[in-house]
C-alpha positions in Angstrom: 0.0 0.0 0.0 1.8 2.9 -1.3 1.4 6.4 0.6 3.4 9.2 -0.9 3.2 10.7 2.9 5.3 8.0 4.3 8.5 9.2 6.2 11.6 7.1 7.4 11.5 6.9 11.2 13.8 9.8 12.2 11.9 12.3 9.5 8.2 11.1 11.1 10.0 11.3 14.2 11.8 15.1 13.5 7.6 16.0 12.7 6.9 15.2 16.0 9.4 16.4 17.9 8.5 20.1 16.0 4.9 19.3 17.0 6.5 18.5 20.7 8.5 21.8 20.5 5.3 23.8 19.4 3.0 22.1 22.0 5.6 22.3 24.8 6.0 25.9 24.3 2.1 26.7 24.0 1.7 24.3 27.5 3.8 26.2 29.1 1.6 29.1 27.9 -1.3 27.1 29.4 0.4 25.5 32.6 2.8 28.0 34.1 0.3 30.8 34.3 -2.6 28.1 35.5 -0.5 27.3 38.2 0.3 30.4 39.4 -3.6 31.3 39.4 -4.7 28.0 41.3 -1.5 28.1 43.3 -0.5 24.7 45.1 -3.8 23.8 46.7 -5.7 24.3 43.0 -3.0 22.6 41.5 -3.6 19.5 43.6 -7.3 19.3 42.5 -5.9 19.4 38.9 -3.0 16.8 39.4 -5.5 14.3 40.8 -7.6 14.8 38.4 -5.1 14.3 35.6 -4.1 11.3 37.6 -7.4 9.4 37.4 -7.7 10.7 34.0 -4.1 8.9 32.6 -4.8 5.9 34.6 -8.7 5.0 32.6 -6.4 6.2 29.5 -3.8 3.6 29.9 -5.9 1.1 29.9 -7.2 1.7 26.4 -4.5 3.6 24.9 -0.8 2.6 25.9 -0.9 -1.0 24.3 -3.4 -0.8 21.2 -2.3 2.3 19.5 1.4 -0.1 19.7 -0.1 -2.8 18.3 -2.3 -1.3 16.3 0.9 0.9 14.4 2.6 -2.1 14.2 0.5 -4.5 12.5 -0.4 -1.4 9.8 3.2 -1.5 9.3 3.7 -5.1 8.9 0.8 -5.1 6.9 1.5 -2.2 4.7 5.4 -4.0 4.1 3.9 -6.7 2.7 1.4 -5.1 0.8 -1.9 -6.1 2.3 -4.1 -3.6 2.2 -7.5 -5.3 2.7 -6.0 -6.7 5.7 -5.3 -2.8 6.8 -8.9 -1.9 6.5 -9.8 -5.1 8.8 -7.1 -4.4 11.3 -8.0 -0.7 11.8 -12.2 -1.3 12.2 -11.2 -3.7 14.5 -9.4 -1.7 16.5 -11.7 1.2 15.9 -15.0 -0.6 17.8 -12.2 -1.7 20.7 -11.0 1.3 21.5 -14.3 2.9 21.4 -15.4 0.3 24.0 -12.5 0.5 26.3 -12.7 4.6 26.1 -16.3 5.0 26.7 -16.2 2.3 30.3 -13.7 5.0 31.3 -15.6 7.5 30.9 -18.6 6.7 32.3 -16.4 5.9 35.7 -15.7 9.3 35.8 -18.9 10.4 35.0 -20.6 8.5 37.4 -18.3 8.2 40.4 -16.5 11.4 40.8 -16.9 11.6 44.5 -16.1 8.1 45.4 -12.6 8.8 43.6 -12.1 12.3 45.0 -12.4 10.4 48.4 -10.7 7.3 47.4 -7.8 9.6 46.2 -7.9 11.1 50.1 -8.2 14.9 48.1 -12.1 16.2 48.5 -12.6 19.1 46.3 -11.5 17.4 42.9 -15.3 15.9 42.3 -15.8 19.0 39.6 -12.5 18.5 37.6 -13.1 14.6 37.4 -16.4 15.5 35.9 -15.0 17.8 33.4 -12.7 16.1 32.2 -14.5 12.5 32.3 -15.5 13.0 28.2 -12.5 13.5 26.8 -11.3 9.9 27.5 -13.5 8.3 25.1 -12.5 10.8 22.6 -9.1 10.4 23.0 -9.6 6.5 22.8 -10.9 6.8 19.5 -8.3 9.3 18.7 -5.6 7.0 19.4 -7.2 4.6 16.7 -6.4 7.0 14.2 -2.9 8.3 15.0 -2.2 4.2 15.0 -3.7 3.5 12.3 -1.9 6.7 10.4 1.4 6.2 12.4 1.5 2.3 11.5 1.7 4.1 7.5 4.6 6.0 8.6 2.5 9.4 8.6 3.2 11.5 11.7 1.4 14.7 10.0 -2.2 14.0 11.3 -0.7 12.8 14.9 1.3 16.2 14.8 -1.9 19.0 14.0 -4.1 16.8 16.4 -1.8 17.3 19.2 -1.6 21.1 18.1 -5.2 21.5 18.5 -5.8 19.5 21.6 -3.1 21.9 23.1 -4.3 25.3 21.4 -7.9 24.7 22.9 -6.3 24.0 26.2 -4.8 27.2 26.1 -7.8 29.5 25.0 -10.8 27.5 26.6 -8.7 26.3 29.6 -6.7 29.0 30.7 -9.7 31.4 29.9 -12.7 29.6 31.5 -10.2 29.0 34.8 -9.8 32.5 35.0 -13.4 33.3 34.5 -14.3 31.3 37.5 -11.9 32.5 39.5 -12.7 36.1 38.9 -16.5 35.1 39.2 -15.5 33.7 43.2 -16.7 30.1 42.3 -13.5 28.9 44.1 -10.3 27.1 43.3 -12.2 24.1 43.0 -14.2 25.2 39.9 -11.5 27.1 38.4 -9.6 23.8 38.7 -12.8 22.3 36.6 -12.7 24.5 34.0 -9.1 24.6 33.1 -9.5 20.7 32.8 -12.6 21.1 30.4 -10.0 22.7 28.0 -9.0 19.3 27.4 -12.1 17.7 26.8 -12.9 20.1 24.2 -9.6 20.0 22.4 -10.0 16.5 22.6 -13.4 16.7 20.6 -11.9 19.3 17.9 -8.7 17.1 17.3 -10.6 13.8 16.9 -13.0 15.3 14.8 -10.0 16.5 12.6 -8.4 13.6 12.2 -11.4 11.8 11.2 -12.1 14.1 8.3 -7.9 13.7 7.4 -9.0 10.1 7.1 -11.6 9.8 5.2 -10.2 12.2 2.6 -6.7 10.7 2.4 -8.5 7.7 1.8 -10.1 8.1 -0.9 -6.8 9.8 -2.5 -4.7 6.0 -1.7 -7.2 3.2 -1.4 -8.1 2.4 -5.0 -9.4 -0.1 -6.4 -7.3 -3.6 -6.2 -6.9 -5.9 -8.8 -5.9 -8.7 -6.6 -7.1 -7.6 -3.1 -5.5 -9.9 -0.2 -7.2 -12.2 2.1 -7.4 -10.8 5.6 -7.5 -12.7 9.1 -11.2 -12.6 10.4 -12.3 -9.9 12.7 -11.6 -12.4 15.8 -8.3 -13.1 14.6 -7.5 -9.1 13.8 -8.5 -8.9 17.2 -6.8 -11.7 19.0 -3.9 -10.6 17.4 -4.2 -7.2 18.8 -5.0 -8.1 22.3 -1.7 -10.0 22.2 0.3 -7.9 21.6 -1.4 -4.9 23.1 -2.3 -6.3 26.7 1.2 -7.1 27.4 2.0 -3.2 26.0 -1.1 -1.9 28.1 -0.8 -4.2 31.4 3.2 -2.4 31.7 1.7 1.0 31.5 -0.9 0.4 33.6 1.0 -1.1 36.3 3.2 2.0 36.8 0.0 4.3 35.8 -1.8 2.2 38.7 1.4 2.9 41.1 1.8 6.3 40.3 -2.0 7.0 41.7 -1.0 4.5 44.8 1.9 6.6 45.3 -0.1 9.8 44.9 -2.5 8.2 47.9 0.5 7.4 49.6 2.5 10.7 49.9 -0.5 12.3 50.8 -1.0 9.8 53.8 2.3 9.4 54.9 3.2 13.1 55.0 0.1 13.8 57.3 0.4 10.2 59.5 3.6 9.2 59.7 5.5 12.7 59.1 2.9 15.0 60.8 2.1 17.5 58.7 -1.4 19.1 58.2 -3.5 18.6 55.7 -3.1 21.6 54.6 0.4 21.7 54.7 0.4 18.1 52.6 -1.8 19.7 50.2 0.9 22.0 49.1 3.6 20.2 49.6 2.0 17.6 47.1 0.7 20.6 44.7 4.5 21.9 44.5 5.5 18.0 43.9 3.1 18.0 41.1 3.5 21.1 39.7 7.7 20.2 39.2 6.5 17.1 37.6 5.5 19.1 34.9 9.7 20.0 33.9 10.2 16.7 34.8 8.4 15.6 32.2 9.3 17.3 29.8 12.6 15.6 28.2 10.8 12.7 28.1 7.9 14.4 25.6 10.9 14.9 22.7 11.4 11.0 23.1 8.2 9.9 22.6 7.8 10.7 19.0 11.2 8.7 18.4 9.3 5.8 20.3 6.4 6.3 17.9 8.5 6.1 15.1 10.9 3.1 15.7 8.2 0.9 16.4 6.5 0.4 12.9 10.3 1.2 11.2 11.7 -2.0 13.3 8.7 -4.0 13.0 8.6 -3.4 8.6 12.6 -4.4 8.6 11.5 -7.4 10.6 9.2 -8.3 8.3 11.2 -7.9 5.4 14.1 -10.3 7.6 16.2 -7.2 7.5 17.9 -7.7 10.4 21.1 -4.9 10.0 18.1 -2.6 9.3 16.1 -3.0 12.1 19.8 -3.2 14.6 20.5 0.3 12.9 17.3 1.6 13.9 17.5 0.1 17.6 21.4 1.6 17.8 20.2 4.8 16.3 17.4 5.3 18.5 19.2 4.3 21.6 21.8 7.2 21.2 19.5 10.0 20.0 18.0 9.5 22.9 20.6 9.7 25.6 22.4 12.8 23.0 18.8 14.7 23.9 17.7 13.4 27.1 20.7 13.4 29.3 21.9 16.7 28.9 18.3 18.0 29.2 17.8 16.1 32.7 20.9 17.3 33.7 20.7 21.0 32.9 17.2 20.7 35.0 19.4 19.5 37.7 22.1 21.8 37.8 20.4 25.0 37.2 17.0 23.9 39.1 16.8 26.4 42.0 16.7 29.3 38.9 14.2 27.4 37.0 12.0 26.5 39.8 12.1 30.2 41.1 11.6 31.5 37.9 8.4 29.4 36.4 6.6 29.5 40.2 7.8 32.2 41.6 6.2 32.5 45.7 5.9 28.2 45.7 7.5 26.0 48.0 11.2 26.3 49.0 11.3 22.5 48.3 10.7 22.6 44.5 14.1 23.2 43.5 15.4 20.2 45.6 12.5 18.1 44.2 13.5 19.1 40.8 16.9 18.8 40.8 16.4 14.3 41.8 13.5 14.3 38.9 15.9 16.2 36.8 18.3 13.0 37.1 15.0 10.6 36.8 14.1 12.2 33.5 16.7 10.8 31.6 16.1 7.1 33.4 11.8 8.0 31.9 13.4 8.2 28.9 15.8 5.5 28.6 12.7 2.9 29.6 10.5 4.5 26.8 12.7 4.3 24.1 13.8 1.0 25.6 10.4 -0.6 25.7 9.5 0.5 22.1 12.6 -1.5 21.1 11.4 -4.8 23.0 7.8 -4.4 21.7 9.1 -3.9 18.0 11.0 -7.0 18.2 8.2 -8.8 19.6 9.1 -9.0 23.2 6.5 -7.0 24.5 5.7 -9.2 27.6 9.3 -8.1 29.4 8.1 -4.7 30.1 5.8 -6.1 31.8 8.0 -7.6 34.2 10.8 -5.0 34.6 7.9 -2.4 35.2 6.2 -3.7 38.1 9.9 -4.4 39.8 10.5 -0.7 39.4 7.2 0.3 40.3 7.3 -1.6 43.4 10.7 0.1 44.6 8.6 3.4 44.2 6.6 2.6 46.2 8.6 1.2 49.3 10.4 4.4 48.6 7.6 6.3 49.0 6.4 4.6 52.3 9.7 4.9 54.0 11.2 7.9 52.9 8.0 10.4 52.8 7.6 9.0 56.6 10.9 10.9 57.9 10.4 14.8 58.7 13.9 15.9 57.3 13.2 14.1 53.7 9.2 14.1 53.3 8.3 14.9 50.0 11.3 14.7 48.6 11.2 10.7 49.0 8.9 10.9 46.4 11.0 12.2 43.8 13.9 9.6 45.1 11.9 6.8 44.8 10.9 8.0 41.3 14.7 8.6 40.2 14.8 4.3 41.5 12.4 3.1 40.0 13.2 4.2 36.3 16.7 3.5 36.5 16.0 0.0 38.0 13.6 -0.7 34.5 16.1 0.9 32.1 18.6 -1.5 33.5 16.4 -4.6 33.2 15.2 -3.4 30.3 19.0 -3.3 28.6 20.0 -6.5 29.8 17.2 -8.0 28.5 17.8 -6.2 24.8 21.4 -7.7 25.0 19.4 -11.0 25.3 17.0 -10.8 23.3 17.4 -8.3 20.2 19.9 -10.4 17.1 22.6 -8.1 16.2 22.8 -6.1 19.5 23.5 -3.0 19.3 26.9 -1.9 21.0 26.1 0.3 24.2 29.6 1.8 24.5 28.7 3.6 21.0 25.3 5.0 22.6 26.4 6.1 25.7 30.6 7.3 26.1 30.6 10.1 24.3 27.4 11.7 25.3 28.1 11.1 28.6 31.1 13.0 28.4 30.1 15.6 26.7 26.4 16.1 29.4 29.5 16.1 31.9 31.2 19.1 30.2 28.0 21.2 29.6 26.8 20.6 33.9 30.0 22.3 33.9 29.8 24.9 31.9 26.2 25.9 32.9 26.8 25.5 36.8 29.9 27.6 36.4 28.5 30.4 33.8 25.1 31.1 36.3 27.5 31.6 39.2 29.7 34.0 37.3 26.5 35.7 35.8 24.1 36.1 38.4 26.2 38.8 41.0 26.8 40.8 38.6 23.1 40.5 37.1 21.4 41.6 40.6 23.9 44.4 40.9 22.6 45.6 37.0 18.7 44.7 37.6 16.1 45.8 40.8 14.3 43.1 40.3 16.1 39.3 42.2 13.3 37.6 39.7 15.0 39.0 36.7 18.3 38.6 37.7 17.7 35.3 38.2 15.7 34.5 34.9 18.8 36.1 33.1 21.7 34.7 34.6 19.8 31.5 34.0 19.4 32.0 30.0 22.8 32.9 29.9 23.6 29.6 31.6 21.4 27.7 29.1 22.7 29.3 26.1 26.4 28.8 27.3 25.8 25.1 28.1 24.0 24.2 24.7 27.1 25.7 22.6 29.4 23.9 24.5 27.5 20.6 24.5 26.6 21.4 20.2 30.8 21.9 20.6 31.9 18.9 22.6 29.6 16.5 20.4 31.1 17.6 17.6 34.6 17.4 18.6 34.1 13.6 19.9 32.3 12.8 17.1 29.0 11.9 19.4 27.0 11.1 16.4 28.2 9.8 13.1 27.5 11.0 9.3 25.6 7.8 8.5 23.6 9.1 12.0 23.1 12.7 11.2 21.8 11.4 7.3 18.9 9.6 8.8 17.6 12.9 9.7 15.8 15.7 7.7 18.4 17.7 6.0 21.0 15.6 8.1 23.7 15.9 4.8 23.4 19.1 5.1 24.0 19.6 8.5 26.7 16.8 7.9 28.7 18.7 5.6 28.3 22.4 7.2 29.7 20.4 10.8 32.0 18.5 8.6 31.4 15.5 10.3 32.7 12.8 8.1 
């Protein structure tokens, strides 16, 4: 099945990582000033919210959209494009099904889970946001179905609106009812209802992309293909998807235990107020935001090398599909350890700067889940590579293992006055590293042609070493003499920071250069990459 739109995996994956870039910027649009009006006891409300919201989500959307992508791919390899059109209606009335159960939960138990979650007041943002989960379900079946075809376009503008309306309807309503003096827990509600209606203006976009780009590539077949029945489409996609899903939802399920848990422990066992664990969570929460955010440029490379490694499979390319794995494996660690690290280093600036007037223990929170980030990462990109090659069941082992350190973490550490909180974010930084190692083991196992891990990691490692550096040494240089030059501590701050950003990415762009971080054959795979070969004269 031909599609003039198809992309190699590092060009659908450079589309998304634009579309992350775009989306990023405009959240932080959203988030940063939505914080900052709800302040840490709003923001808890929220972060529940969101909590129960990803958990429902996982269940119907972190294995099938993989399995899904992956059987298009296989599928469109081998040219079988009546088995395409059975595979994705298959998928379609499944996802539908799981998406709408989740939604009625929310819909029609929103105070059961407010209480269950220990965090009354979060009844109106569970409601608000209990819609979009079927939409998003039936979403998913789309961007798998267009992903699995090596398109990232529709995936990309979807994710453009759903963030857009975010930032217009959410952002404006939670103003609205603040200003009106409905309370933090309504203003909570409506910035969550931003999602649930850019989640019904992105799906019905990429319906409509759908059904027009069909009708431009699905022409008539001379010799159309025999496909699997409907029950053995679907078998086949609840094999390979459960394994995917049941992973996900195991650390989805422990991140809302651990949720419960900090919010017990710091009131039982470490004796804080309610109150005070209220906020304490709400500044946890709100740094979870920059902690997520390196791994949100590595989840379109996880998108991508799925269906790439699963067509070179099918086509017994096995050099191919170990290029890919090695490839993937060190753009990753090139973009997320320097990111993780720069949050760590310079996270008492960036803390002070986004949430100005929050908790003194954000910056210490962020600079452990700075660390973590890079560990997130390193399990996503990871686990794409064990589900590509078929091993999607290990995950499911090495996940729970790390999930379950979290949460002892949790337990013990958030119980001790002098660490509280801050056991959270420990036990966080343990639990991903523990998976990533499992996870690598196993791929020296399991993968044929393994790929050599003192390529993917030496270099960058040395060259993340010399940008902490550079960036820790340039913001203490920079900021005396900016408080001396600027009234204002908050601007001081936010400059010598920017300074110590733009110092630490030359030097980083500088050292991988020099060491030769990433080959020409590397660079190639990516839009433009001659190009950029040539002008960095990397040969």
């Amino acid at each position: 099945m031909a599609n003039s739109k198809n992309q190699n995996f590092l060009h659908g994956a450079a589309i998304l990582t634009v579309t992350v870039a775009i989306v990023k910027v405009l959240g932080a649009v959203y988030k940063i000033p939505l914080y900052n009006l709800l302040g840490d006891e709003g923001s808890a409300y929220f972060g529940v919210a969101y909590n129960i919201y990803s958990l429902l989500l996982t269940f119907s959307t972190a294995g099938l959209p993989v399995a899904l992508s992956r059987m298009i791919s296989e599928s469109n390899a081998l040219g079988r494009r009546m088995q395409i059109k059975r595979t994705f209606r298959v998928a379609w009335l499944s996802f539908f099904v799981l998406g709408m159960a989740g939604t009625l939960i929310m819909l029609l138990f929103p105070d059961k889970l407010s209480v269950i979650m220990e965090q009354a007041g979060a009844e109106a943002s569970i409601s608000a946001l209990a819609p979009a989960v079927v939409m998003v379900c039936i979403m998913s079946a789309y961007r798998g179905y267009t992903q699995g075809l090596s398109n990232m376009i529709p995936t990309s503008v979807s994710q453009i609106i759903e963030v857009v309306c975010k930032l217009v309807f959410g952002l404006g309503l939670a103003w609205w009812f603040s200003k009106s003096g409905l309370g933090l827990q309504m203003a909570s509600a409506g910035a969550i209802l931003g999602v649930t209606i850019g989640s019904a203006l992105a799906l019905l976009y990429i319906v409509i992309y759908k059904l027009k780009s069909d009708k431009e590539v699905l022409l008539p077949m001379a010799n159309p293909d025999v496909p699997l029945s409907s029950y053995q489409t679907f078998k086949r996609l609840l094999m390979i998807g459960i394994p995917v899903t049941l992973g996900s939802a195991l650390l989805n399920i422990i991140a809302l235990i651990d949720t419960k848990l900090i919010m017990n422990r710091l009131q039982f066992a470490a004796g804080f107020s309610y109150d005070e664990a209220t906020v304490l969570y709400g500044i946890y929460f709100k740094v979870q935001t920059l902690f997520n955010l390196p791994s949100s440029f590595i989840v379109p490379l996880t998108i991508s090398i799925i269906p790439a490694i699963a067509a070179a499979i099918a086509k017994n390319r096995k050099a191919e599909a170990r290029k890919i794995t090695e490839a993937s494996l060190k753009i990753t660690t090139l973009l997320a350890l320097p990111a993780g690290v720069g949050l760590s280093v310079l996270s008492y600036d960036i803390v002070n700067v986004i949430y100005p007037n929050s908790s003194s223990e954000g910056p210490l929170l962020l600079a452990v889940l700075g660390i973590a980030s890079y560990f997130v990462c390193l399990t996503l990109i990871t686990n794409a590579i064990l589900q590509a090659y078929g091993h999607e069941r290990l995950p499911v082992y090495t996940m729970p293992i790390g999930g379950l350190v979290k949460l002892a973490s949790t337990w013990l550490l958030v119980s001790l006055p002098a660490i509280g909180v801050h056991g959270a974010s420990i036990g966080t930084l343990v639990c991903y590293a523990v998976i990533s190692v499992f996870n690598i083991v196993f791929i020296l196992i399991k993968v044929p042609e393994r790929p050599s891990l003192r390529s993917v990691f030496t270099k960058p490692i040395l060259a993340t070493l010399l940008m902490a550096v550079s960036a820790y040494g340039v913001r203490a240089l920079v900021y005396p003499i900016a408080v001396n030059v600027f009234s204002s501590e908050w601007v001081a701050m936010a400059v010598s920071m920017t300074i110590a950003i733009l110092a630490a990415c030359v030097v980083y762009a500088v050292a991988i250069i020099v060491t030769k971080a990433i080959s020409k054959e590397e660079l190639e795979l990516l839009p433009k990459g001659e190009k950029i070969a040539k002008m960095l004269k990397i040969s």
